[in-house]
C-alpha angles and dihedrals in degrees: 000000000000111000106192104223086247090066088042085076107028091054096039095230094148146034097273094164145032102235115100094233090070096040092065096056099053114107081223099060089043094060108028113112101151129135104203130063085229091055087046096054095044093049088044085050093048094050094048098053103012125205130262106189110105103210080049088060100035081047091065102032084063087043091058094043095048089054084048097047090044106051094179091059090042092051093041102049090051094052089052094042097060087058092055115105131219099277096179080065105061090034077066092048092053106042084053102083120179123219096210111083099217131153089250093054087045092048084049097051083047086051090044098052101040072049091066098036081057087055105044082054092053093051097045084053097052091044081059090055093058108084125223099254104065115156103180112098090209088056098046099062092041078062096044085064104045085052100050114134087232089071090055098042092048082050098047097041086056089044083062096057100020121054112246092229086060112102145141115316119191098198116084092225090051096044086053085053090054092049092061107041089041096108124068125247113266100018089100130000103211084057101049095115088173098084096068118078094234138009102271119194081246089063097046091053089046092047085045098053101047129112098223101088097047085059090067100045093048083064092047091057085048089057097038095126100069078062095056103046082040083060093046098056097033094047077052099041083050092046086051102048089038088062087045087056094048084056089058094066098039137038110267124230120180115217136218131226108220129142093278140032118255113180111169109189091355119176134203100267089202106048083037087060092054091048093255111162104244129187110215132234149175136240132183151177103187098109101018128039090193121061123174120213120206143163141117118292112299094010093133101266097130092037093058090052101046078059091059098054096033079061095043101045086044090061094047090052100054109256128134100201104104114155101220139086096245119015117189107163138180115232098235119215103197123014090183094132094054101110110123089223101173103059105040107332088118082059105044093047079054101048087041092057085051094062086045100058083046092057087049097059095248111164127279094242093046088049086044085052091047093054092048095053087041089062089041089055090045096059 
């Protein structure tokens, strides 16, 4: 399904600002239960162009079902997902290769590779959460991925040059200390630290300007392609888990994909999230293609209608949270004309052109006059 980015806003489907208030009326913000920056941009990417193909769909809807059914798979993939880094980060830091050889950019390719040691751990971890008995098809070749020989030989191949204690340190002294106790004794005797009795700032220039390192990460670029399909199906497991976790708050209702909509009791899933009282109520489009909405100003018109799409786009995206009594629903191709014009459309193409000028680098105090004529406008 194509959103045009007028309808983004106009819709709230995502996070468009920093302050707490719209955070919490984002569709985004109300379903999002992931633990990995990989899991929140792929949900942020499926509700903003939803997907039409119905065995997608079905696919996750079973995965879903099967992490519900099976609480122990459910409980230990999402122990092992909160400890996953972001992988698509330290793919950047890899593919950006400097052409100056400083100790900085010695200490960074150190950093990078004890980075994707970090992450090979994590994923051999999370394959050990699945269980052997998977019947979801989705789920199995999330699991096929994450088992791929290439993940253990690219981990074995850095345990014989990186010491398998060695991990990721947040402080800045005890990063120092990893860096130079990173490679193993007698792989290279220039580099066995252990012999002198503490790390010496000697010691720390000798480790940084070392080849050793380079080498294996020049091992790690050749195979970058195990990372990226690693990201891929951990960025999907987490989407999927994050849906089941949703389901767990709220009552689930599975919805069907037929040639109308059909919501019966249907309540607002993002004012319901923030605890907002709603009073339920049904649409459809069995009997009649056309409906006209009417009513005074904030009666509740836009906000009708937000529900209807937040329901929609939550089906087509696989999750089985609606918060309704009977969901049938039509898998839409193209929502451009989605803009709310009436109400504040004139507003939100304002204030996008706003954000616009900021990403281009205008001046503060042409941003600042912007904003003035914009709340003019809005009055």
């Amino acid at each position: 399904m194509q959103i045009d980015p007028g309808a983004w806003r106009d819709l709230g489907l995502e996070d468009c600002g920093s302050s707490e208030n719209k955070r919490e009326r984002s569709l985004f913000s109300a379903i999002d239960h992931t633990n990995t920056k990989m899991g929140s941009r792929l949900l942020c990417a499926n509700i903003l162009q939803p997907s039409t193909d119905l065995s997608t769909i079905y696919a996750r809807q079973t995965a879903v079902l099967e992490l519900l059914d099976t609480e122990e798979l459910f409980f230990s993939l999402s122990a092992q997902l909160v400890d996953m880094p972001d992988i698509d980060a330290a793919i950047t830091s890899l593919i950006c290769i400097s052409q100056a050889t400083t100790s900085r950019q010695v200490s960074q390719a150190i950093n990078n590779v004890l980075h994707v040691k970090h992450i090979l751990q994590a994923t051999v971890r999370l394959a050990h959460a699945f269980r052997a008995n998977i019947q979801s098809t989705l789920l199995q070749s999330i699991l096929g991925v994450l088992t791929e020989s290439r993940v253990d030989d690219l981990l074995d191949h850095m345990h014989a040059v990186i010491r398998e204690d060695i991990g990721m340190e947040k402080s800045a002294q005890m990063t120092r200390s990893q860096r130079c106790h990173a490679v193993k004794d007698g792989v290279d005797g220039f580099l066995d630290v252990s012999i002198f009795d503490k790390v010496t700032q000697e010691v720390v220039e000798l480790v940084e300007q070392y080849a050793t390192i380079q080498r294996v990460a020049d091992v790690i670029r050749e195979n970058i392609t195990i990372l990226y399909r690693v990201s891929e199906a951990v960025a999907l497991l987490d989407m999927i888990v994050s849906f089941a976790h949703h389901c767990t708050l709220h009552n689930c209702v599975v919805p069907e994909f037929s040639d109308s909509i059909n919501i019966i009791q249907g309540r607002h899933p993002v004012l319901e999230a923030v605890g907002r009282e709603v009073v339920p109520n049904n649409v459809s489009t069995v009997s009649a293609t056309f409906t006209v909405v009417s009513g005074p100003n904030m009666g509740g018109k836009s906000t009708y209608l937000r529900q209807i799409i937040y329901m929609a786009i939550m089906a087509q995206i696989g999750c089985l949270y609606l918060p309704c009594v009977v969901l049938s629903a039509v898998t839409e191709d193209n929502l451009d004309g989605m803009r709310f014009k009436a109400t504040f459309g004139t507003q939100t193409q304002t204030l996008y052109g706003i954000r616009l000028a900021e990403q281009m680098g205008f001046p503060d105090e042409v941003i600042d006059i912007a904003e003035q004529v914009a709340d003019e406008v809005s009055i």
